[in-house]
C-alpha positions, 0 to 999 in steps of 0.5 A: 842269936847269930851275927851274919853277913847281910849277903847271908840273910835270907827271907823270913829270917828275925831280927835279934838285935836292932840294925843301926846306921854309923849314926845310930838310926835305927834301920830294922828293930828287934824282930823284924822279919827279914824280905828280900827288899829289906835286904837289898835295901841293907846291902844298897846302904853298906850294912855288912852285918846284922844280927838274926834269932837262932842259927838259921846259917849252915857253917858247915859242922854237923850238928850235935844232938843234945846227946852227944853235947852232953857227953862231949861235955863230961868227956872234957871235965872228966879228968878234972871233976876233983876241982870243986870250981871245975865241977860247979863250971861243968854244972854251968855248962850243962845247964846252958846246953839245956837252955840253948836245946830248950830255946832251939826245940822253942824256936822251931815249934813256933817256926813249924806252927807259922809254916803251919798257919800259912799253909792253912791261910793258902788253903783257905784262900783256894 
């Protein structure tokens, strides 16, 4: 999940958390899928700020593999692994790293299956 600019939205992005006037009407739910009149239409109304699944922005950093996560992760607890609380904090950051690799290897799975069916859908409409 990942809270952008609405000018950083692009079309077939989700919804994460539902896009709210300042009187609480709710304009998109969670998991509608972003077009590009529904963004116009946000930026005509003064949303600045929406909330998208996954993390579809570059921001410039390269991108750590699962990997080198993990070994940044015992780099950094490495001088303090005879704390017990360090250790179980390691433990807790390691497995959040799996469920974020896990929800991310999910996430494109099912985006390359859609990208997948459309493309079947054109073909059978040729």
């Amino acid at each position: 999940m990942l809270r952008i600019k609405v000018e950083q939205a692009a079309t077939d992005m989700v919804i994460a958390q539902p896009v709210e006037t300042s009187t609480g009407q709710v304009l998109c739910s969670k998991g509608t899928v972003l077009t590009q009149t529904l963004i116009d239409r946000l930026e005509k109304i003064d949303i600045t700020h929406i909330t998208v699944e996954g993390h579809p922005v570059d921001d410039g950093k390269p991108v750590k593999t699962f990997e080198e996560e993990m070994a940044e992760i015992d780099i950094r607890f490495r001088s303090v692994l005879d704390n017990k609380l360090m250790a179980a904090l390691k433990v807790v950051v390691q497995k959040h790293i799996q469920k974020k690799y896990k929800m991310l290897s999910e996430e494109i799975a099912a985006s390359e299956k859609r990208n997948q069916e459309a493309e079947e859908s054109e073909t059978a409409k040729k």
